[in-house]
C-alpha positions in Angstrom: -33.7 -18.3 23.8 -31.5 -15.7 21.7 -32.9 -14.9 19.6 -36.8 -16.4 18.7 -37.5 -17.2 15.3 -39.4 -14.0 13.7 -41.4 -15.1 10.8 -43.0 -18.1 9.5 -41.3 -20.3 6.8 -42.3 -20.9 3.3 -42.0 -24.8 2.0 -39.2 -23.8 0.1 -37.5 -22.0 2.8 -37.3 -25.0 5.0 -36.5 -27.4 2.5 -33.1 -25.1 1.6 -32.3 -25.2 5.3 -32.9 -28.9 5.8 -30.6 -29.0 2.9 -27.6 -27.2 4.1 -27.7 -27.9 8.1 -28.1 -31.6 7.3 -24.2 -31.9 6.9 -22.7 -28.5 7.7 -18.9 -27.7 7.8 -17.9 -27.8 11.7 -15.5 -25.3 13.3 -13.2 -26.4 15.9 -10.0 -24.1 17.8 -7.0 -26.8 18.1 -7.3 -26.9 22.2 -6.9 -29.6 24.3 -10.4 -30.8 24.0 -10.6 -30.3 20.6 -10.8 -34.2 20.3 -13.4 -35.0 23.4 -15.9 -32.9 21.6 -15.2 -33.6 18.4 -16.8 -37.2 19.4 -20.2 -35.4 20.0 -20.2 -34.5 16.2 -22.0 -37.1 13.8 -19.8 -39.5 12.4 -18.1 -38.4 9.3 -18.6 -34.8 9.7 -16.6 -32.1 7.9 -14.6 -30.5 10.6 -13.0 -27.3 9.7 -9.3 -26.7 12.2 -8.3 -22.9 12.8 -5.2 -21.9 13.1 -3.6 -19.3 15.2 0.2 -18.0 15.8 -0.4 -18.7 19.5 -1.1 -22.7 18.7 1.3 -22.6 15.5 0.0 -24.2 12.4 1.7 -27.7 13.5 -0.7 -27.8 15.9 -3.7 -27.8 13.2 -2.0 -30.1 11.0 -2.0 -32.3 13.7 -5.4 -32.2 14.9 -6.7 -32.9 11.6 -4.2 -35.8 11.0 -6.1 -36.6 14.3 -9.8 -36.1 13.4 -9.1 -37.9 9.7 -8.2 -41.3 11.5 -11.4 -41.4 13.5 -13.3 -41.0 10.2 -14.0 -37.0 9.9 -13.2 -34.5 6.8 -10.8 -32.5 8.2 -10.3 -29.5 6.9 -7.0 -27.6 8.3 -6.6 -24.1 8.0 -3.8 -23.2 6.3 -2.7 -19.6 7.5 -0.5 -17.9 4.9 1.5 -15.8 7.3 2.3 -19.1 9.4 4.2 -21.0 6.1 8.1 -20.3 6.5 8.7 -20.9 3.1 8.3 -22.8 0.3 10.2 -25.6 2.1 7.9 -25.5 5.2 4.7 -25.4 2.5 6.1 -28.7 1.0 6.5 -30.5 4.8 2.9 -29.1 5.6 1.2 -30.4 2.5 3.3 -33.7 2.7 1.9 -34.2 6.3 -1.4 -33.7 5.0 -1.5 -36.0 2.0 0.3 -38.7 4.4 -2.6 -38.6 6.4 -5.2 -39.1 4.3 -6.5 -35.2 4.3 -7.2 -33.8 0.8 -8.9 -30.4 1.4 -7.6 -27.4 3.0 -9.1 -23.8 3.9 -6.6 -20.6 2.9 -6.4 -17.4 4.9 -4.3 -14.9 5.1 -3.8 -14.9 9.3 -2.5 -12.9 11.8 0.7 -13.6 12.4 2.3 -10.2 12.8 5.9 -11.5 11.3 5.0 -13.5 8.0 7.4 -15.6 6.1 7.2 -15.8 2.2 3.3 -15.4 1.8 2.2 -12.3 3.2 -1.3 -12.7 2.2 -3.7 -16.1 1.0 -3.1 -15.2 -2.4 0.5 -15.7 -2.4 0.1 -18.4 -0.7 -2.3 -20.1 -3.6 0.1 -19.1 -6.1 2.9 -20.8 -4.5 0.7 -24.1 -4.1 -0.6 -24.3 -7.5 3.1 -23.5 -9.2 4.6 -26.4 -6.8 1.7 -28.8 -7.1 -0.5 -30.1 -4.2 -2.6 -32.8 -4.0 -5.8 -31.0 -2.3 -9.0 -32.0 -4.2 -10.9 -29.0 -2.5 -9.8 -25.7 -1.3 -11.9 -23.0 0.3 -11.0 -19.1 0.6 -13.1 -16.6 3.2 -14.8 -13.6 2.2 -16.4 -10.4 4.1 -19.7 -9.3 3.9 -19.2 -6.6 6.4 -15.7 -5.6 5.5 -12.2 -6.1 6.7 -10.5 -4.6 9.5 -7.8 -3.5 7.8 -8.6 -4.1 3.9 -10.2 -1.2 1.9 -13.1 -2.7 0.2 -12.1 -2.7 -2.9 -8.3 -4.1 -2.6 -10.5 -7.1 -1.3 -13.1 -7.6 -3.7 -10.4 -8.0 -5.9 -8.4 -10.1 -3.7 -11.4 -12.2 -3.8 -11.8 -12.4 -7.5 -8.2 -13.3 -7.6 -8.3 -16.1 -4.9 -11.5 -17.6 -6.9 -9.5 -19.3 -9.6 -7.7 -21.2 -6.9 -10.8 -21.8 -5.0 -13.4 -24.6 -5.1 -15.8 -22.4 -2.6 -15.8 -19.4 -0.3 -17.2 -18.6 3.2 -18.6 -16.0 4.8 -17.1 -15.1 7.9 -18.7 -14.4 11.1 -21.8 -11.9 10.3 -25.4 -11.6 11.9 -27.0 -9.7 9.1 -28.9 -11.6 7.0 -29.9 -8.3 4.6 -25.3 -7.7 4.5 -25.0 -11.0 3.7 -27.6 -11.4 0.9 -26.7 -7.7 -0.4 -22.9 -8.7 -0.3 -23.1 -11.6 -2.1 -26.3 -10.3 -4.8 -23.6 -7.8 -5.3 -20.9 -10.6 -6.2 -22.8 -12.5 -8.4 -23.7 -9.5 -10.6 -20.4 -8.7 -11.0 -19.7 -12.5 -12.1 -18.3 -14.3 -9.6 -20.3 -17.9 -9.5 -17.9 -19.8 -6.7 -20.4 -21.2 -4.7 -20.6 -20.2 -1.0 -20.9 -21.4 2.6 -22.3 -18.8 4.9 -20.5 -18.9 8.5 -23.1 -19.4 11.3 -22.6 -18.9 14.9 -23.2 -21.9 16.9 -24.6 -21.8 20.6 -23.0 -19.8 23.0 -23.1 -17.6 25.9 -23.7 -13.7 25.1 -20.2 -12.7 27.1 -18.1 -15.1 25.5 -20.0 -14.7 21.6 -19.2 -11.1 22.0 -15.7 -11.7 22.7 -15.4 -14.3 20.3 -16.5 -12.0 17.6 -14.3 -8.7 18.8 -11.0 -11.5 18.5 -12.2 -13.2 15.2 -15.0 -11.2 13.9 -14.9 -9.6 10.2 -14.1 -6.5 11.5 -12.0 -4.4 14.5 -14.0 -4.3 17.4 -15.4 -0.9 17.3 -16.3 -1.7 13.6 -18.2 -4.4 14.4 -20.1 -2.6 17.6 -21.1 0.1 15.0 -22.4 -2.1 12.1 -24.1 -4.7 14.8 -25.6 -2.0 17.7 -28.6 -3.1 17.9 -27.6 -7.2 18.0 -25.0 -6.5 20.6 -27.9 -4.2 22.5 -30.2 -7.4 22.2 -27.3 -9.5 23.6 -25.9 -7.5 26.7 -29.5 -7.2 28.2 -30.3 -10.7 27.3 -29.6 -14.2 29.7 -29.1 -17.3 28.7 -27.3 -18.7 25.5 -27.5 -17.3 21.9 -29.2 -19.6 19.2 -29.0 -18.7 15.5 -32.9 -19.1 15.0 -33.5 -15.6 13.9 -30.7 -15.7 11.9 -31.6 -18.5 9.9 -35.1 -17.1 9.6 -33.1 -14.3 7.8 -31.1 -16.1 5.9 -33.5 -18.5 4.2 -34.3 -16.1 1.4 -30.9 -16.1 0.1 -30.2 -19.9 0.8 -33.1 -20.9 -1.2 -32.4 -18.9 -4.2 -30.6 -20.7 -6.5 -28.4 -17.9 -7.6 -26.9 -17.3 -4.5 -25.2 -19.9 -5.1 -25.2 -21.5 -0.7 -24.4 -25.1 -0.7 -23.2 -25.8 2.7 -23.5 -23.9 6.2 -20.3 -23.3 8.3 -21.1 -23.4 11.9 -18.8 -21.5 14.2 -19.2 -24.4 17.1 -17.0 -22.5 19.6 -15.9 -25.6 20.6 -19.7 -25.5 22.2 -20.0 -28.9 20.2 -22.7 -30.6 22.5 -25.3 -27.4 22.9 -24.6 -26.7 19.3 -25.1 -30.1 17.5 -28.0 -30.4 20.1 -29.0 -27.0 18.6 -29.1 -28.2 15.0 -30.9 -31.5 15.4 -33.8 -30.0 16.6 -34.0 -27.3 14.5 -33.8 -29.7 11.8 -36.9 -31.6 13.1 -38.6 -28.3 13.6 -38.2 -27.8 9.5 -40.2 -30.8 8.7 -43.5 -29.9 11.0 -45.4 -27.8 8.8 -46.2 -23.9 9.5 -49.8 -22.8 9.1 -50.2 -19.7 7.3 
């Protein structure tokens, strides 16, 4: 396993990660399969839809219109470099309300040739001046940085987005002490939107690391620096990552109360089975108690 749990639990710990993993937000990439694995989830799970230039943000839409019908949350992606215009936004969120989807996730995206919304910001401002029908709307932050956003254009960015926001979510990280410094460091300055921290599902080292050089929080050479001794751990490691040791990590922060975590976002991979298979027995491994 990658990587063992490290340290024994306190009751409070487990109970605060019972509470979160018991019905996470669920990641999926809009391929092909997206829908044969998407059956492996529990019913009526929150799925969360990327989107990506090389799918084109139809093709999220349309997945979620997809996963809403067979009784999920979806939760589409809404990239703001994708959205034409203020004509294209109006189709997009039309599709949405028409099928039954009331919750979307903004980011800014990487399409290289943006329309009208260079940014997620833009993007919120258009949607709130035209109206929208979205009763929840989620926004990502960075623990570890940006790849190419000083940090302090983004903390604002960040405290901007928040009045349009009903959460944010930490994207993909495996420090616990960043994440709990990052977001100590947020709530001192005021910011109270509550937070979902991104998790990493189960995968296999080769393909976790080159997930998280494509979609990671930072450029690639960024993230090998902050995260040399994880990536170490992984390339001599076999087998498939699991987020135990994380979690261990992480329980700290999830259990204070003024941290603010309500909800985990698991980074599935589109590795639904291992993953969901993952988090049911880690689940059952909260409730058996842990001698001191």
């Amino acid at each position: 396993m990658l990587f063992r749990r490290h340290r024994r639990l306190g009751s409070g710990e487990r109970r605060a990660l019972a509470r979160v993993l018991a019905a996470p937000t669920f990641e999926l990439v809009p391929l092909k399969s997206a829908l044969e694995v998407a059956d492996q989830l529990p019913p009526r799970a929150t799925v969360s839809v990327t989107a990506s230039p090389a799918k084109g943000i139809e093709a999220t839409v349309a997945l979620c219109e997809a996963l809403q019908a067979r009784g999920f949350r979806a939760v589409p992606h809404l990239s703001a470099r994708m959205v034409r215009d203020r004509a294209h936004l109006r189709d997009l969120i039309g599709w949405l309300e028409g099928a039954g989807v009331d919750r979307a996730f903004i980011v800014g995206g990487d399409e290289k040739e943006p329309g009208d919304y260079p940014d997620g910001l833009s993007l919120l401002r258009e949607m709130a001046e035209i109206g929208h029908p979205l009763a929840e709307i989620g926004i990502p932050c960075y623990p570890q940085g940006h790849a190419f956003i000083p940090d302090a254009p983004l903390a604002q960015a960040l405290r901007d987005k928040a009045a349009f926001a009903s959460y944010m979510t930490t994207q993909l990280c495996f420090d616990p002490v960043a994440i709990g410094s990052w977001l100590a460091a947020r709530r001192a300055e005021g910011l109270t939107l509550p937070v979902h921290i991104g998790l990493p599902g189960v995968a296999e080292p080769h393909k976790l690391l080159a997930i998280t050089a494509r979609i990671g929080v930072a450029d690639t050479h960024r993230f090998l620096t902050k995260n040399a001794r994880f990536v170490a751990r992984l390339i001599r490691s076999g087998g498939y990552y699991r987020p135990d040791g994380l979690l261990d990590g992480l329980a700290p922060i999830v259990a204070d109360r003024a941290a603010m975590v309500v909800d985990m976002h698991i980074y599935t991979f589109n590795n639904v089975e291992a993953t969901e298979a993952w988090r049911r027995r880690f689940i059952d491994s909260l409730a058996v108690a842990q001698p001191a």
